[in-house]
MINUDREN-708238 format. One line per 5 residues: for each residue y, z, x of C-alpha. Coordinates in Angstrom, 3 decimals, padded with zeros to 6 digits. Example, Ala and Ser with C-alpha at 12.3 -4.5 7.8 and 13.67 -1.06 7.14 Angstrom:
<rs>
-004.500/007.800/012.300  -001.060/007.140/013.670
</rs>
This chain:
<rs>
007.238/-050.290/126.864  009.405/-050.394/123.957  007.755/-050.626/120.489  008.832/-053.635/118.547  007.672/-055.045/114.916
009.155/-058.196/113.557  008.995/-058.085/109.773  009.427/-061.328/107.506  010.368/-060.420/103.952  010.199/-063.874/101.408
012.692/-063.126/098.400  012.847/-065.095/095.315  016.918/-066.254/095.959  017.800/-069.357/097.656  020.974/-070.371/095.261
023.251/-067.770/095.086  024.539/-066.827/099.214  026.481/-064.370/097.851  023.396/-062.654/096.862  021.364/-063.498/100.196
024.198/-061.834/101.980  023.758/-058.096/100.115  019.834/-058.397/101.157  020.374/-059.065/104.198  023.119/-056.458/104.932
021.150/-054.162/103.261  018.389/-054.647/105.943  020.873/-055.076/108.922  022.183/-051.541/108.197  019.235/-049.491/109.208
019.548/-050.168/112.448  016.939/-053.338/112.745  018.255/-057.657/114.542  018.273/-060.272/112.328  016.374/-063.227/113.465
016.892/-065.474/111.255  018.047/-066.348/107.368  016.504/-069.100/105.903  017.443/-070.112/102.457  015.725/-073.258/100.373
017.453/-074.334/096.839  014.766/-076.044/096.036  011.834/-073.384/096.898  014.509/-071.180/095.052  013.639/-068.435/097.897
014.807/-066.955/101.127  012.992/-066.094/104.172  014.233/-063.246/106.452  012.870/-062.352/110.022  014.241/-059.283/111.529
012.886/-056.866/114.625  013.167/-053.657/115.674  011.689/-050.219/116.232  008.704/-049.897/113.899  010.153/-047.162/111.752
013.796/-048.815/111.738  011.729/-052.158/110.605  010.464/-050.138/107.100  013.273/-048.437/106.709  015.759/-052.140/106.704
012.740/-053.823/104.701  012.681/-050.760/101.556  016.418/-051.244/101.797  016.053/-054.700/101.160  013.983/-054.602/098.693
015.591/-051.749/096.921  018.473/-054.318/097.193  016.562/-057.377/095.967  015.363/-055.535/092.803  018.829/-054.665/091.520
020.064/-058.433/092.095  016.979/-060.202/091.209  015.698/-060.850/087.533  012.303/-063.266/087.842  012.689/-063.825/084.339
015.729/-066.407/085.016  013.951/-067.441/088.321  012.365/-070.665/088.383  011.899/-072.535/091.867  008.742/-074.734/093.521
007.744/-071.936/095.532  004.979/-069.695/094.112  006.171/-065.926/093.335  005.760/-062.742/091.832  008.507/-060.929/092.788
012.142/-060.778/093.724  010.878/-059.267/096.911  007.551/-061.465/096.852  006.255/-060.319/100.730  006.754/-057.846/103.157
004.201/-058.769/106.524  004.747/-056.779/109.311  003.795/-058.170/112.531  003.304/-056.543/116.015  005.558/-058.100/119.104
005.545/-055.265/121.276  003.879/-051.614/122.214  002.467/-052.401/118.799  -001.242/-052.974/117.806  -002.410/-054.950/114.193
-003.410/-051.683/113.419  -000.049/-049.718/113.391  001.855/-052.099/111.409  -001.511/-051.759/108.834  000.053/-048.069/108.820
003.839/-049.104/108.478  002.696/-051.250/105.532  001.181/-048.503/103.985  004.206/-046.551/104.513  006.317/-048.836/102.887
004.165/-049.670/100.277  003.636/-046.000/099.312  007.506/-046.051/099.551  008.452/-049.243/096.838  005.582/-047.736/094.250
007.214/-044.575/094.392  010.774/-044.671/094.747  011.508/-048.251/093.145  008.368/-048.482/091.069  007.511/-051.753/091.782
004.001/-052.544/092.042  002.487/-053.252/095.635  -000.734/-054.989/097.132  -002.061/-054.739/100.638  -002.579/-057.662/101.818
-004.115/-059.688/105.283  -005.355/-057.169/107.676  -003.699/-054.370/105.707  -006.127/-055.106/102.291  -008.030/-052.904/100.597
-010.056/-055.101/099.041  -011.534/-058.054/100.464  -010.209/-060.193/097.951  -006.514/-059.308/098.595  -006.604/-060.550/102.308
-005.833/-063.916/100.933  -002.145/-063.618/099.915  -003.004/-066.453/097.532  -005.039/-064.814/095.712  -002.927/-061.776/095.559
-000.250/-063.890/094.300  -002.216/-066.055/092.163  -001.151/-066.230/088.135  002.543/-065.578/089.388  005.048/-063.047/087.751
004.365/-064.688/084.198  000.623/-064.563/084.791  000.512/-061.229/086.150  003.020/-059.380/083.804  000.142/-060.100/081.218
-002.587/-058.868/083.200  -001.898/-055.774/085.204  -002.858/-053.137/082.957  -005.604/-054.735/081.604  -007.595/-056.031/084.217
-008.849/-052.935/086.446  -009.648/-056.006/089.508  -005.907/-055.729/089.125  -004.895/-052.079/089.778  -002.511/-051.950/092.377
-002.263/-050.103/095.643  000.690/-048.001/095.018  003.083/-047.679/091.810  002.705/-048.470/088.445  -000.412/-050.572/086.848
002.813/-052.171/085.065  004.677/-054.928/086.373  008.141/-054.086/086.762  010.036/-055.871/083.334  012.327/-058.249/086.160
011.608/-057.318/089.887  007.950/-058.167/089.442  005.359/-057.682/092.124  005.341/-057.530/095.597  002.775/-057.986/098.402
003.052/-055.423/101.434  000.750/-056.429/104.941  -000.020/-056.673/108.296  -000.580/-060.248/110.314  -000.365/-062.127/113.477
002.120/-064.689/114.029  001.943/-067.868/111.787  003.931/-070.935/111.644  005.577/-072.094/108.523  005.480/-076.037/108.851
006.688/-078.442/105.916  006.271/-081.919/106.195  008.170/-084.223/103.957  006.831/-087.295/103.039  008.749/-090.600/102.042
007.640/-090.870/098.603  008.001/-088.570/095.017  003.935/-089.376/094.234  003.210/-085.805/092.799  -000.443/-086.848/092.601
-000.625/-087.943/096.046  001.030/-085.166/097.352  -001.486/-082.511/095.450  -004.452/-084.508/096.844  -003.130/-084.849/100.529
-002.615/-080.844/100.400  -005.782/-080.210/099.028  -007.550/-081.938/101.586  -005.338/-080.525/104.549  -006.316/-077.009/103.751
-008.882/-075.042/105.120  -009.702/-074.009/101.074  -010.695/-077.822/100.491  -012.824/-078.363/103.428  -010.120/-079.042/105.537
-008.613/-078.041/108.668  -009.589/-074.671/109.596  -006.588/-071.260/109.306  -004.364/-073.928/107.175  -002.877/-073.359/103.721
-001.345/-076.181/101.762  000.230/-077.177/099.096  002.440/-079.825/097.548  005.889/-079.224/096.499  008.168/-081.696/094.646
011.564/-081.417/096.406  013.329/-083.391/093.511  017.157/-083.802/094.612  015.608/-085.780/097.875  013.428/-087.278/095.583
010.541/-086.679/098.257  007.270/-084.672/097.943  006.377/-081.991/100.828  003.714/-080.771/102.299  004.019/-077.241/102.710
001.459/-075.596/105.556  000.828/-072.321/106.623  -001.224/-072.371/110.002  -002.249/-068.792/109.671  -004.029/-068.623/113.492
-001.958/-072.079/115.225  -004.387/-071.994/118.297  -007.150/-073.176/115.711  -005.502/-075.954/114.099  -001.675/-076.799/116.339
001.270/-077.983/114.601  000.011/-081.745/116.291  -003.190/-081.478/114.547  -001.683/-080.704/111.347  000.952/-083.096/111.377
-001.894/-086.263/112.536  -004.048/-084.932/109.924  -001.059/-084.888/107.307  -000.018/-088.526/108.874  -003.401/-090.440/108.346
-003.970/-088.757/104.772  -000.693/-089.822/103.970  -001.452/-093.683/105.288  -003.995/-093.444/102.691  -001.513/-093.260/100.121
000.645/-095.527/101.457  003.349/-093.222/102.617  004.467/-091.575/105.450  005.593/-088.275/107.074  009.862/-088.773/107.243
010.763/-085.387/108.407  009.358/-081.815/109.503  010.494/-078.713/109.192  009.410/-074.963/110.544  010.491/-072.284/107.961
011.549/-069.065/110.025  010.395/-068.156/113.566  007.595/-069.635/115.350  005.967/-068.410/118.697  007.150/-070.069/122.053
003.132/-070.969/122.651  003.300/-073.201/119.542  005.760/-075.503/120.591  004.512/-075.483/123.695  001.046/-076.581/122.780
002.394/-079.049/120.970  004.411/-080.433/123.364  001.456/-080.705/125.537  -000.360/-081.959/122.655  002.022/-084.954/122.155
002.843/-085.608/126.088  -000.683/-085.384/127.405  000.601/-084.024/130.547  -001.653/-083.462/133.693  -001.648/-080.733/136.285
001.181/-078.668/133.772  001.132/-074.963/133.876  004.094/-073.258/131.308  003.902/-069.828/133.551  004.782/-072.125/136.377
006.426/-075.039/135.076  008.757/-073.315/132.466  012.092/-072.214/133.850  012.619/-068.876/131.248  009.051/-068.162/132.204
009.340/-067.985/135.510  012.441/-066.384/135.512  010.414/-063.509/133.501  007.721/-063.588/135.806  010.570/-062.481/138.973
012.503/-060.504/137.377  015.412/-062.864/137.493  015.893/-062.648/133.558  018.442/-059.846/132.634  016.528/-056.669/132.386
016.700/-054.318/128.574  019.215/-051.807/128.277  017.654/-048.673/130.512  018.527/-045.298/128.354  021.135/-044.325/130.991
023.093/-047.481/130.524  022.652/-047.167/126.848  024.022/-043.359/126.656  027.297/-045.317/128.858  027.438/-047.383/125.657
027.757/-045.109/123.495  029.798/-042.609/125.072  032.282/-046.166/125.823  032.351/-047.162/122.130  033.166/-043.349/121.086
035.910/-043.103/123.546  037.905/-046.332/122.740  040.575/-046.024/119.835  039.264/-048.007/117.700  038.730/-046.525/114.140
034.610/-047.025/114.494  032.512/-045.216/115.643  033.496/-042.186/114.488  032.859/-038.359/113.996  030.288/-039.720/111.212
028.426/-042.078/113.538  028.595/-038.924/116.493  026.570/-036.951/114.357  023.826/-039.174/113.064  023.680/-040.069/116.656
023.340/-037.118/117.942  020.955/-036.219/115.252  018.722/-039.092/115.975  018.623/-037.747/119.843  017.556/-034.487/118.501
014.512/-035.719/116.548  013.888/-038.048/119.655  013.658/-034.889/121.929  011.888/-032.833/119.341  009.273/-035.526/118.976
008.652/-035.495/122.937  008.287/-032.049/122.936  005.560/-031.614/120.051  004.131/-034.929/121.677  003.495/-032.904/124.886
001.951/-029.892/123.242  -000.349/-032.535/121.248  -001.194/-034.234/124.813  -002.260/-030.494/126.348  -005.844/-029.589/126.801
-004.885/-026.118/126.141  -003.515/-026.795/122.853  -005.093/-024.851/120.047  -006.852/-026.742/117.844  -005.448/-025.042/114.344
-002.055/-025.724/115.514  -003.039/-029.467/115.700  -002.547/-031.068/112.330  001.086/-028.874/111.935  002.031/-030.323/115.076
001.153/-034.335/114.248  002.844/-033.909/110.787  005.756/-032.613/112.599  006.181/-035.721/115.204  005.694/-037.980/112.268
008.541/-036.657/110.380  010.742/-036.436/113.292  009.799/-040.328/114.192  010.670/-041.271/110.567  013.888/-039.085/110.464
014.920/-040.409/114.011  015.083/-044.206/112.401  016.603/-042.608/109.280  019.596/-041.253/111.395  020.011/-044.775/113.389
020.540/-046.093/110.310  022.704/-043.303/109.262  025.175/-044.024/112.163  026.026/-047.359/111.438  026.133/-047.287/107.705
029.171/-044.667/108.379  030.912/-047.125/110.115  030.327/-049.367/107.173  031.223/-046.963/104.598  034.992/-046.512/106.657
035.519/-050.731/107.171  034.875/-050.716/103.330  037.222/-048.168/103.045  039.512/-049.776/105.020  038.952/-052.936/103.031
040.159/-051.175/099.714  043.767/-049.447/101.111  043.957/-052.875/102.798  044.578/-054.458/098.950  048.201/-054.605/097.853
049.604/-051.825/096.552  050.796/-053.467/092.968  047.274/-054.292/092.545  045.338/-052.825/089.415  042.156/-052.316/091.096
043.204/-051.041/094.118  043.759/-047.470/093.186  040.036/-047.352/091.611  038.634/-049.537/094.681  040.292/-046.443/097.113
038.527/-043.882/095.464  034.659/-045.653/095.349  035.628/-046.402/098.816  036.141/-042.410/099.862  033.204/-041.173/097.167
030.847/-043.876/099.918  032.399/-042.222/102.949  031.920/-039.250/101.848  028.440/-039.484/100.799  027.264/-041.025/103.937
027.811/-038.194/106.092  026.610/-035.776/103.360  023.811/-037.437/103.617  023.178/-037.089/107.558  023.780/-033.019/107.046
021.233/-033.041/104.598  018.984/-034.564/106.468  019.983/-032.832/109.616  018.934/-030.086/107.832  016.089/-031.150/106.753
014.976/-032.013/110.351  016.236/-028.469/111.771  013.465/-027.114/109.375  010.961/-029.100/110.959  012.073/-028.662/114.662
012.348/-024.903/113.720  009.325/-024.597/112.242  007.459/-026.678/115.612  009.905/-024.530/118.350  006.887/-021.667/117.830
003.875/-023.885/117.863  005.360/-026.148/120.882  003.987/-025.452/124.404  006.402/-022.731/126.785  006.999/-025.963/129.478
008.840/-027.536/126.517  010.689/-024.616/124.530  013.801/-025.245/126.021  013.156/-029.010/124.954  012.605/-028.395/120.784
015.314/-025.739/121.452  018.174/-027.768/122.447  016.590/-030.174/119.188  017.228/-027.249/117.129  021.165/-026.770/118.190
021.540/-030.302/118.058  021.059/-030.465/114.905  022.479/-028.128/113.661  025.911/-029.460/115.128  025.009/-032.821/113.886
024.864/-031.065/110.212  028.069/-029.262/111.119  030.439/-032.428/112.445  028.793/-034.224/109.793  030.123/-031.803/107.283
033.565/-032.444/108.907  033.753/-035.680/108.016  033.268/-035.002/104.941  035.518/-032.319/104.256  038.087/-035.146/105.116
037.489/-037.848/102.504  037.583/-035.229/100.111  040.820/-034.704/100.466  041.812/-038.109/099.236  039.572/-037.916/096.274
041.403/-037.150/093.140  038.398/-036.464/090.606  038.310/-032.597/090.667  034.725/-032.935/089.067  034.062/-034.815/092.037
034.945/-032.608/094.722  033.391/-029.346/093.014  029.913/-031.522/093.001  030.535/-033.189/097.082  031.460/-029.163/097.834
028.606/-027.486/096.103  026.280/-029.836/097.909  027.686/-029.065/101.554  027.681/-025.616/101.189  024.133/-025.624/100.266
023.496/-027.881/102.873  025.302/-025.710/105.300  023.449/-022.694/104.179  019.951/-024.388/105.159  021.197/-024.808/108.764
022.772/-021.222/109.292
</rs>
């Protein structure tokens, strides 16, 4: 089965699209689907769901958040939603060949990874915590950016997981962790009573002796001149969207108002509309494996089967071979480095699997398969952003020729496209060190396995290198080229 991880970063932009779009591209190119976008003017935040291979998943979410911290200043943020940071939470959740406890490790990864390389401060949260405290992301979150940028430092309760005991002076905080499947459900009511509103949530949520695995709270959506309740049923099979919404209904009759509209925020499981609909119909003798079309058409087989690796090897091989500009030499050898770490990882994962295996050789061997895994998602990434980097370039000789910009556009455009598939010989590089230095330790029924790793990627470093030797011959900055030159040689040397 193929492993799969759906992640749902929150960021603190729901106004400005243009600014939505960078995150979001920035997380589409490592490789991972986007699900969904959803963006809320009033909440002054957007919610992004995305999927993919586990590693691809941290990968697209540091991006993004690498992305939302150079765009995003929470001092000029002000929205109803509660936050902390411009990326305010990062859950990963499993949906496939994944348990609850290996995206607690992938949000440890990434958490280690925004401390360090962004220095951003970052909690574990849900089943990732630390600390019982922080499995509440309310609590976590509680005091906000203004609150917190006073205390962290000061307050040891405080100290966070990974980065700096300083909040960061305008990207804030953000929360990193591992859950199940919620659903996000807002229900609008048809009044603006603030104080109705407040009490209605309070008594809704579990927190307030209400329904149990429910968060609330009231939100003033003032340009519909409406209040919402927003819920979070955090497990939905102990309190169902129908329970929520008749509990929200009769509290709201108490106020004299009523529940106009509803609205789910991001994905939701299949199972919860489905319980809901059986909730409302009150149907007898109704079996969803049976009675569902899609279901059954899963259950025989009938639904169009996943992309087998043969087929997807066609694919490629088709998309390299048309004559279309992309993809290129670039995305060749990022692909073909990401099939070397693939086959480098199942050799050391057979050595680990063999009861002959000597034990000292053991922890060199796991360190190895985790480095190939991460480089492997690293290079996916790599081979689209080179297609990227060439439509962008594309994009700037594609600007009339009279125009003042153009000439300065060009040359960002070639510096990109030539840094991208510097980039993939470095790091092919880097991973022939690793395969090279696992080829002795491996097991003799897989030598010819981590071998053919080994020359793979050293020809991915050496096409990548071609590509670009090319865009340096557009580049005009002498400086430039010395610097892009000295860098590939070095590079080179690594992988003779």
């Amino acid at each position: 089965m193929n492993k799969l991880v759906e992640c749902v970063p929150n960021f603190s932009e729901g106004r400005d699209l243009a600014k939505v779009r960078k995150v979001v591209e920035a997380a589409k190119s490592a490789g991972v689907f986007i699900l969904d976008v959803e963006t809320d003017a009033d909440h002054h935040r957007c919610v992004l769901s995305l999927a993919g291979a586990p590693d691809a998943c941290v990968e697209a979410c540091f991006r993004a958040a690498k992305t939302a911290a150079e765009l995003i200043d929470l001092n000029a943020h002000k929205g109803e939603h509660p936050r902390m940071g411009a990326v305010d939470v990062i859950p990963f959740i499993p949906l496939a060949g994944v348990t609850i406890a290996d995206c607690v490790k992938l949000a440890e990864k990434l958490g280690e990874r925004i401390g360090g390389e962004l220095g951003i401060p970052v909690y574990l949260y849900d089943h990732a915590a630390r600390r019982p405290e922080r499995k509440d992301l309310a609590n976590v979150r509680k005091g906000q950016f203004e609150g917190l940028k006073e205390l962290i430092g000061k307050d040891e309760s405080l100290r966070p997981d990974f980065g700096p005991n300083l909040v960061h002076a305008t990207a804030g905080v953000v929360a990193v962790g591992a859950r199940r499947q919620i659903v996000n459900l807002n229900l609008n009511l048809d009044v603006c009573d603030m104080a109705a509103g407040r009490d209605i949530a309070r008594r809704v949520r579990a927190s307030g002796g209400g329904l149990p695995a429910v968060r609330g709270k009231a939100i003033e959506l003032a340009a519909r001149g409406q209040v919402q309740i927003s819920t979070v049923l955090t497990d939905y099979k102990a309190s169902s969207m129908k329970r929520v919404l008749d509990e929200v209904s009769a509290l709201a009759a108490a106020h004299g108002a009523k529940v106009k509209t509803a609205e789910i925020v991001g994905l939701l499981p299949r199972q919860a509309l489905v319980d809901f609909a059986l909730e409302s119909l009150n149907l007898e003798n109704f079996d969803p494996a049976v009675n569902i079309l899609e279901n059954r058409l899963d259950a025989v087989g009938a639904a169009q089967p996943a992309v087998g690796w043969r087929e997807a090897g066609r694919l490629v091989g088709e998309a390299l071979s048309n004559t279309d500009a992309t993809p290129g030499g670039g995305s060749a050898a990022a692909i073909s480095a990401a099939m070397a770490c693939g086959l480098g990882q199942m050799a050391v994962g057979i050595t680990l699997k063999s009861k002959r295996l000597d034990p000292a050789k053991k922890p060199d061997l796991e360190r190895a398969h985790a480095a190939l895994g991460e480089m492997r998602a690293r290079f996916d990434a790599l081979a689209g952003d080179d297609a990227l980097a060439f439509d962008h370039f594309m994009e700037a000789t594609a600007l009339p020729k009279d125009d003042p910009a153009r000439l300065a556009r060009v040359q960002l455009a070639l510096k990109h496209a030539a840094e991208v598939p510097l980039k993939t010989a470095q790091q092919a590089a880097g991973s022939l060190a690793i395969a090279k230095a696992a080829a002795p330790l491996a097991g003799a029924a897989v030598a010819s396995d981590i071998n053919c790793a080994v020359h793979l990627l050293r020809a991915a470093a050496l096409c990548a290198a071609e590509n670009v030797r090319i865009n340096l011959g557009g580049i005009k900055d002498a400086a430039v080229v010395r610097d892009f030159e000295g860098r590939l040689e070095k590079t080179l040397a690594a992988c003779a």
